[in-house]
MILO-254907 format. One record per residue (C-alpha): x, y, z; residue in three letters. Coordinates in steps of 0.02 Angstrom, whole numbers, plus 50000, padded with zeros to 5 digits. Example, Ala and Ser with C-alpha at 12.3 -4.5 7.8 and 13.67 -1.06 7.14 Angstrom:
<nodes>
506154977550390ala 506844994750357ser 
</nodes>
This chain:
<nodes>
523705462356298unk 524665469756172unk 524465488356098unk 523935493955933unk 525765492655832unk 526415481155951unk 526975464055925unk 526975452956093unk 527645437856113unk 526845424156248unk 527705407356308unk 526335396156312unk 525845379356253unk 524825372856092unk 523335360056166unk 522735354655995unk 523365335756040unk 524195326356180unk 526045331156186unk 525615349456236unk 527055356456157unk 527935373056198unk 527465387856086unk 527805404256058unk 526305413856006unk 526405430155920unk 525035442655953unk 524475459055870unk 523315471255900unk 522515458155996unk 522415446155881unk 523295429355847unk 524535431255691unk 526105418955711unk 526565403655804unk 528225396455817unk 528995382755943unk 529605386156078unk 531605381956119unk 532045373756275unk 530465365556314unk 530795348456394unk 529695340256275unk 529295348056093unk 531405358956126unk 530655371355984unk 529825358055860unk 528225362355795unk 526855352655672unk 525865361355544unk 524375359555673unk 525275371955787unk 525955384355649unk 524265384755575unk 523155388055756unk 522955406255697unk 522125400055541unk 521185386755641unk 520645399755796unk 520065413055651unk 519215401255539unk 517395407255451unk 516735391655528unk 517115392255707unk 515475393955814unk 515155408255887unk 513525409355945unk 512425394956018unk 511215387155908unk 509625378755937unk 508975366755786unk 507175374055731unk 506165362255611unk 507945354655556unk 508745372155520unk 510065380655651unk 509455394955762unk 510465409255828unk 510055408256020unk 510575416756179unk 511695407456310unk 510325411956432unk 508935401656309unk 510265387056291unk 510595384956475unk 508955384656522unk 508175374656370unk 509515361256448unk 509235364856617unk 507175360856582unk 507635344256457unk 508655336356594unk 507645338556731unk 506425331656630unk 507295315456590unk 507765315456758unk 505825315856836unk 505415303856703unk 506795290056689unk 507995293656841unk 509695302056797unk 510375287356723unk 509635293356580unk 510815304556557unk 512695300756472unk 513925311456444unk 515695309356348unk 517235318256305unk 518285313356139unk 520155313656135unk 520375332056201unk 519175330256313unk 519955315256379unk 521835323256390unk 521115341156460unk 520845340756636unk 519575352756645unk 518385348356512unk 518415329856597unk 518395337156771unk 517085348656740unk 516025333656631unk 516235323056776unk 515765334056909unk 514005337556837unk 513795320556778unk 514105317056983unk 512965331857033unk 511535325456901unk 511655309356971unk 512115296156821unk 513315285456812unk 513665284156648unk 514895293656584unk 516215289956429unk 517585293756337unk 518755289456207unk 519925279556317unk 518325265756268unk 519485261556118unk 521085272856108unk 522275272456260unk 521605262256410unk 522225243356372unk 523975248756365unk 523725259756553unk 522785243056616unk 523795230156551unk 525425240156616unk 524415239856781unk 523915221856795unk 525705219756795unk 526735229856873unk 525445239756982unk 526255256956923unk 526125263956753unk 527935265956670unk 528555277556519unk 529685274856387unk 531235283856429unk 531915280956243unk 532775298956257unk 534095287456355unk 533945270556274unk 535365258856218unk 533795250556117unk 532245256756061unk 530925245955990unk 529635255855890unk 527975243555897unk 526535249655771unk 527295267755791unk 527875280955679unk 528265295755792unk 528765308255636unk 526835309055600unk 525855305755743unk 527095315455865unk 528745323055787unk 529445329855946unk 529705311456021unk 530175308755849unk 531585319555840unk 532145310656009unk 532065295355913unk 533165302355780unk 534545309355908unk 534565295056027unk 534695281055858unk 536165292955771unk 537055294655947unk 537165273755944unk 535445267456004unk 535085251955905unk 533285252455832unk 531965241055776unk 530505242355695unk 529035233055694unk 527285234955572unk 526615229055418unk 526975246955340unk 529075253555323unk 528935267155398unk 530525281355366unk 531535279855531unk 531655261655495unk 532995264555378unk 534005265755518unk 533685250455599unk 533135233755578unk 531365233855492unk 530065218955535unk 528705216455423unk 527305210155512unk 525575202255486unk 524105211455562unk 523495204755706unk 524865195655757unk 525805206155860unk 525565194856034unk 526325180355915unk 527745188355879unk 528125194356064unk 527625177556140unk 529005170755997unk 530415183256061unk 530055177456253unk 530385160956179unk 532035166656136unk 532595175256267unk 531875161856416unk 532685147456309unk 534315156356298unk 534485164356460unk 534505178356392unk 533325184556529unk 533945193356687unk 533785180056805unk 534075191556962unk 532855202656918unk 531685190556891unk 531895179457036unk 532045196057143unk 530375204857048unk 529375192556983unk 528015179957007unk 527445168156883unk 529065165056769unk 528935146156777unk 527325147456709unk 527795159356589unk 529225146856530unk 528135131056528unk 526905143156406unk 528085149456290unk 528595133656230unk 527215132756114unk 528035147356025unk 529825143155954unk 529955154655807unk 529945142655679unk 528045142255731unk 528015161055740unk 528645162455584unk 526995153455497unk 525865164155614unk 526755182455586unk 527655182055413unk 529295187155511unk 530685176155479unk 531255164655617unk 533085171355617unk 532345187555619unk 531355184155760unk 533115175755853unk 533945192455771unk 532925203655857unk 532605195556036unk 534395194156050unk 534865211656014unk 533335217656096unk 533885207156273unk 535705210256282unk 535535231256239unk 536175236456418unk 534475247756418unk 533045243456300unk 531365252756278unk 529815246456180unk 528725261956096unk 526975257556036unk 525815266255916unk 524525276956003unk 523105262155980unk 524035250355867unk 523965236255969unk 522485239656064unk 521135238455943unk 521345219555920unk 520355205055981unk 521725202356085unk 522255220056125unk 522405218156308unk 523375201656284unk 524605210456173unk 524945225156305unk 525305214556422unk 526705202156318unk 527575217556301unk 527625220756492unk 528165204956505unk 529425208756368unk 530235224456473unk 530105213356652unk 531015200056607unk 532505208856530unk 532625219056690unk 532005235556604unk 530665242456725unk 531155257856819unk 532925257856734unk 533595272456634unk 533205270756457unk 531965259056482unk 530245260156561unk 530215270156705unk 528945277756826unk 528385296956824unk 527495305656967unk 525815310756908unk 525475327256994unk 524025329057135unk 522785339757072unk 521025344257155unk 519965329157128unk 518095337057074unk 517345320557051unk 515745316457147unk 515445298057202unk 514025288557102unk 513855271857173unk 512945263457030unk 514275257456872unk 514175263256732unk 513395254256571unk 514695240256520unk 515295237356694unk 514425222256695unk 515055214056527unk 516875220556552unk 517225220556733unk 519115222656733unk 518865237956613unk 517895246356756unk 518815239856896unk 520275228656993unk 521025227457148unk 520035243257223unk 520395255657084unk 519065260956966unk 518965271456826unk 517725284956786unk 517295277756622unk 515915267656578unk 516385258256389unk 515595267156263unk 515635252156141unk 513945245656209unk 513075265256219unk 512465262856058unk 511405246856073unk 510835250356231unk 510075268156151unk 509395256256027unk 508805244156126unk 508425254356279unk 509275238856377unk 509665238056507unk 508925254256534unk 508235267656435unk 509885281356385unk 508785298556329unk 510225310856316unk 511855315156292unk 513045329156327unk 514625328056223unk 516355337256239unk 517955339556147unk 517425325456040unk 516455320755868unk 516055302555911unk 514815300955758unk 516545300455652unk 517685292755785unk 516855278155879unk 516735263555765unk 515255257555650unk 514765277155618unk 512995269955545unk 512435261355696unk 513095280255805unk 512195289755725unk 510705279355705unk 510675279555904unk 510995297955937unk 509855301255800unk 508315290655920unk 509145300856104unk 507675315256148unk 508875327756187unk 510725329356145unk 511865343456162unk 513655344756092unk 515185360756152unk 516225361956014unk 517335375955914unk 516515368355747unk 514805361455700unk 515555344255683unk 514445326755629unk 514155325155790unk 513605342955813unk 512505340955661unk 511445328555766unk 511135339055912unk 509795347955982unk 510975362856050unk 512625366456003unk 513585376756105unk 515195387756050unk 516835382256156unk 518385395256159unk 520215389156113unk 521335386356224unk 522335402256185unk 520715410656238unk 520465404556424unk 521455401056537unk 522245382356577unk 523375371256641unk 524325360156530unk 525575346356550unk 525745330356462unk 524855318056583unk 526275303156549unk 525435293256456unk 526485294356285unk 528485299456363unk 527685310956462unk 528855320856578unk 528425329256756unk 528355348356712unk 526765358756702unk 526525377956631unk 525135388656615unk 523955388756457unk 524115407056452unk 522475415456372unk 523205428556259unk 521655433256150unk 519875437256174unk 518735422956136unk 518035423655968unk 516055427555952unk 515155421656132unk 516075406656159unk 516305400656330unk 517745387956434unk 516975371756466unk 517055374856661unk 515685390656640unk 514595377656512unk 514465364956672unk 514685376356801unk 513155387956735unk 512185373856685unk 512385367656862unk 511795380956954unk 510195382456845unk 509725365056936unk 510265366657069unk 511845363257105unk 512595377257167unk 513715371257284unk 514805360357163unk 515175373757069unk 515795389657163unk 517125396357023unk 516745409456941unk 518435413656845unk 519875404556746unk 520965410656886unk 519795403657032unk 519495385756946unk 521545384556907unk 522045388957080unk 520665376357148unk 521575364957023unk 523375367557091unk 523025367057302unk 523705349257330unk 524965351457216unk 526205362757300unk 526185373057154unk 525375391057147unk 524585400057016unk 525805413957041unk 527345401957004unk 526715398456850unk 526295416156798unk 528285420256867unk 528825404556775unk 527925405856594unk 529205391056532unk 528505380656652unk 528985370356818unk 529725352656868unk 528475343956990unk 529675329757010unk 530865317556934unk 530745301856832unk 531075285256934unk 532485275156909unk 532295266257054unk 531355249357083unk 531795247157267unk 530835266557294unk 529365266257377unk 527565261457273unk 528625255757121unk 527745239757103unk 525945240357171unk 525215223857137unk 524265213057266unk 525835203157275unk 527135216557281unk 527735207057120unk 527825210056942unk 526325197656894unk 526985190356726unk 525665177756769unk 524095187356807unk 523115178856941unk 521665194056929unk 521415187756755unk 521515171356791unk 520135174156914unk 518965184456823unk 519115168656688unk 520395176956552unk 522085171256507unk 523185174356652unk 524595174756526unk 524595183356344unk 523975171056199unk 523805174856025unk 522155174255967unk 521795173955765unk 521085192455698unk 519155185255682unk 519405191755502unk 520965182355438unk 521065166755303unk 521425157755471unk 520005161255561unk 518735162755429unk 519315158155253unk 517515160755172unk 517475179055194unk 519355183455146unk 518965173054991unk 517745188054952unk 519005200355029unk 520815194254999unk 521635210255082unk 522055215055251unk 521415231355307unk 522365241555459unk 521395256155490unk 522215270255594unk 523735278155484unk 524065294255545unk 524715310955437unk 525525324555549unk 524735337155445unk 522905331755563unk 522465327255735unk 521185316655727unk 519745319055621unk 519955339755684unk 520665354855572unk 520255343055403unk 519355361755367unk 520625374155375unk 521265377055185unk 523095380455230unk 523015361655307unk 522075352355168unk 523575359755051unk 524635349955122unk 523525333655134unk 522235336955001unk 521055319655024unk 521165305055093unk 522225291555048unk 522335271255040unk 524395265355029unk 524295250254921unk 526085239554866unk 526515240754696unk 525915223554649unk 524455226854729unk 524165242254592unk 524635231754449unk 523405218554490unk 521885229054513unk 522475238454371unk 522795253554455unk 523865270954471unk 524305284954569unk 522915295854633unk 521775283454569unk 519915281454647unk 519535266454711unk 518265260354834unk 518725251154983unk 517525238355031unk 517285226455212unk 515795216655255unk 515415231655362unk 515505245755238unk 516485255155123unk 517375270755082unk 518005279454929unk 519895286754932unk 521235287954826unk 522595276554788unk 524545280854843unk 525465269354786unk 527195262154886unk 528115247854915unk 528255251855115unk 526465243055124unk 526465223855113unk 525865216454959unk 524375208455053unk 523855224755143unk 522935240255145unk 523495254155254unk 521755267455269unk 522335284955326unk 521295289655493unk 520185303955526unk 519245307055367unk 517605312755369unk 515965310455242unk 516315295655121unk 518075294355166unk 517975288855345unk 518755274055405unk 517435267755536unk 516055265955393unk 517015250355376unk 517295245355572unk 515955235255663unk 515425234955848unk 516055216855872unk 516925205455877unk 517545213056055unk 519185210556162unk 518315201656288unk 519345209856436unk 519125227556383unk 517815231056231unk 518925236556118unk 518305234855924unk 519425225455792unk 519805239655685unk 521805235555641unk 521785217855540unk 519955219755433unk 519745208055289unk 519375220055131unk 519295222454929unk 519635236354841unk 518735242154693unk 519285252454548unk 518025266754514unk 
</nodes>
């Protein structure tokens, strides 16, 4: 730690999203007072967001949590750790006696999900307690594009765009939602990468490319349209796919029902645009498709459009290819998941979400926790234990949330902040930053990620009592019993229980604070496990869907919201909603609260085209109420001609009036994974 007029300087890493960027933290007399980023780190190479120059102002904020509370007669209550732990300890064991430990869920949000040990640690008790049923935001953010990559190739590949003779930027605009791939966006397109760029809204970096302007919802169209091209022409690469593949004469006879004239009625995207841009995409010695973070997956047909775009990169030869897609090692960690042999809730109604070919994931699908709180069907759910998350803001139809948590008989919530969520619970428990424990951080591959791991240095004490997730489960375990899952007693003891099957010590990370390689990308199909389907094949035709009575091969299917699909209700709302816009200045719906932040991005926004203004008689700044059949919000108007004159783009991550999933429903559902419609709504908007 530093002294009392010394400044120190730590190489660590910022965890406040996914790309776990290299910082450099400035500390004096121990406290937290610059951050800047960090040069020569593989990924963020210096490049810092606002997020990560603002953490001091976010650690130090007057509404962090610092003690645990208890809510008394609807008011918060100071309490001791000792009183929390053991008012939980006594709640669960008493949902236990009386409904079995099913009764129990638990659920981690988007850090939780990305931070090994608050979902280790949450799945470890949630094996100890006995319940299946735990969740997390991969429900309805990131898990149709891993399982769609899967169902065909076996192997989960990365976009190597850093390399690319082609990048194709799908629902995805990097400078806000992740500058440092951005900026290797920027340097690959200026050093002679061709780019294109697909979405209803112009985003910046399509000024130097081609820009496609597409219709919501249509995305599997337009891919299915480009196959079409680039089968008829033989533009394809044959040897790849007669070596690779299995299924491309099916995949020909189906693609015939999309030339691109027919596109072109379906999408809005010109048929020579469509030729345009399957040609240059196919012949680009190296090509790489980049998609939003859940821009295509939160479609009726989200699954179906992950997987057109797999089929996209096999046929033109671009799996495991430099500047392509290509495969990463994932790095063997300890494994502190204990077996529960019943499935989850929504196993049943989306198998393939829970599991194929032997491998299962952890996660039960959240999108059917809410009715079956409700409902108590098919069993009763009569608590909750929630983690780096605020699901009463982020999980669709926010009503019908927080109507169930609001009927749960016990609830707890570890958070820095007393989020919605928080508000609902019965305990809420103060959780330290990650500059105040210590961690392990790497990005785990799923958005460019790269093989190379350092150590979340703590640098600062925690602020108030608040405690690292692992001594939350790991106390809380021991109080019932479970002593022997949870022997740790120290950030040093869980991270070095972390690291045994890795080959990596603790100590090399402390003598390496920049970090360490674990291994190399893979450009390589012929290496071993590089295609890991039952078949050894890439399955363009997917006879596990097939099976399980899906579309083996990807078919558009009409946003249940469109004048196609149902012309009565967008008669009553004649625009098309996409929900989801991201601002760099937020992750998520977290750090909205920190002053220096909401400067920058003052209130929440809904990007209208010009003659979209004029007709409802509208200007800048205006208010204006957005309205679906399932709600409505009230934002302000920015007006711009990158939106298409037919849409509404909704900025993401607003809370109170202002957030987006007042206006999303529970259904209709992908029917392969669960995931809500939230990208191609049907809406109004009203002038206030």
């Amino acid at each position: 730690m530093s002294t009392a007029s010394e400044t120190k300087v730590y190489e660590t890493v910022c965890m406040l999203c996914f790309m776990v960027c290299g910082i450099k933290a400035h500390v004096r007399d121990g406290k937290l007072v610059k951050v800047e980023g960090l040069p020569g780190h593989p990924l963020s190479d210096g490049i810092i967001c606002p997020r990560g120059k603002h953490m001091a102002n976010y650690i130090y904020s007057p509404e962090r949590l610092q003690y645990p509370l208890k809510k008394d007669s609807g008011s918060w209550k100071r309490i001791t750790w000792d009183e929390a732990l053991d008012t939980t300890a006594a709640k669960l064991q008493k949902i236990k006696d009386a409904y079995g430990a099913r009764a129990l869920a638990l659920s981690v949000g988007s850090i939780g999900a990305e931070n090994i040990e608050i979902s280790g640690f949450a799945q470890r008790f949630r094996g100890a307690y006995g319940t299946p049923n735990f969740f997390s935001v991969e429900g309805h953010c990131f898990r149709s594009r891993i399982m769609a990559r899967l169902l065909t190739f076996g192997s989960y590949p990365l976009e190597d765009v850093e390399n690319s003779a082609c990048i194709v930027l799908w629902g995805n605009n990097p400078d806000e939602s992740a500058p440092p791939l951005g900026a290797k966006i920027h340097k690959a397109v200026d050093g002679g990468a061709k780019l294109i760029v697909i979405d209803p809204k112009r985003i910046p970096l399509s000024e130097k490319g081609i820009y496609i302007r597409i219709r919501p919802g249509t995305d599997c169209a337009l891919a299915l349209g480009m196959l079409h091209v680039i089968i008829n022409e033989n533009l394809y690469d044959q040897e790849f796919v007669e070596k690779y593949t299995l299924g491309f004469a099916q995949l020909v006879q189906h693609v015939q029902d999309y030339p691109p004239e027919e596109v072109e009625k379906i999408t809005w995207v010109p048929a020579e645009k469509i030729k345009e841009i399957a040609r240059l995409y196919a012949r680009a010695e190296s090509a790489a498709i980049m998609q939003g973070i859940t821009t295509l997956d939160q479609h009726i047909n989200g699954l179906q459009n992950n997987r057109a775009l797999a089929i996209l990169q096999a046929i033109t030869g671009n799996y495991n290819k430099r500047g392509a897609w290509a495969t990463n090692p994932f790095m063997r960690l300890s494994d502190l998941r204990v077996t529960v042999e019943e499935d989850p809730i929504g196993a049943e109604k989306f198998p393939i979400f829970r599991r194929f070919w032997g491998r299962t994931s952890p996660y039960g699908q959240q999108m059917v926790l809410q009715e079956a709180i409700l409902s108590e069907k098919p069993y009763p759910i009569k608590a909750l234990i929630v983690g780096g998350g605020n699901p009463a803001l982020a999980w669709p139809d926010t009503q019908k949330t927080k109507k169930a948590f609001q009927k749960l008989d016990f609830m707890v919530v570890m958070d820095l902040f007393l989020t919605e969520t928080a508000e609902l619970a019965d305990i809420v428990l103060p959780c330290s930053s990650s500059l105040e424990r210590q961690g392990l951080a790497y990005n785990y591959g799923l958005t460019a990620g790269i093989p190379y791991i350092m150590l979340s240095r703590k640098i600062i004490e925690p602020i108030g009592e608040s405690w690292p997730d692992w001594k939350f489960y790991s106390e809380l375990g021991r109080r019932m019993g479970y002593e022997a899952y949870f022997p740790w007693n120290s950030d040093e003891e869980v991270n070095a229980n972390w690291l045994k099957p890795s080959g990596i010590t603790l100590e090399q990370l402390k003598e390496n604070p920049k970090g360490l390689w674990f291994g190399e990308r893979c450009y390589d199909i012929t290496a071993k496990n590089q295609i890991r389907t039952p078949s050894q094949k890439i399955e363009l035709y997917s006879e596990t869907l097939a099976a399980a009575g899906y579309d083996p091969l990807p078919v558009h299917r009409e946003p249940s919201q469109s004048a196609v699909s149902n012309p009565e209700l967008a008669a009553k709302y004649p625009l098309i909603l996409t929900l989801g816009s991201r601002v760099v200045t937020y992750t998520n719906f977290q750090m909205r609260n920190i002053p220096e932040l909401r400067e920058l991005a003052p209130w929440p926004v809904a990007e209208i085209h010009p003659d979209t203004a004029e007709k409802y008689g509208l200007q800048a700044a205006d208010p204006v109420i957005v309205k679906t059949k399932g709600g409505q919000v009230e934002v302000k108007v920015k007006i711009s001609e990158a939106v298409a004159p037919q849409a509404v783009s909704l900025q993401y991550g607003w809370d109170g009036k202002a957030s987006g999933n007042l206006l999303s429903e529970l259904k209709p559902l992908d029917p392969i994974t669960g995931y809500p419609e939230l990208k191609a709504l049907a809406c109004e908007i009203i002038k206030v």
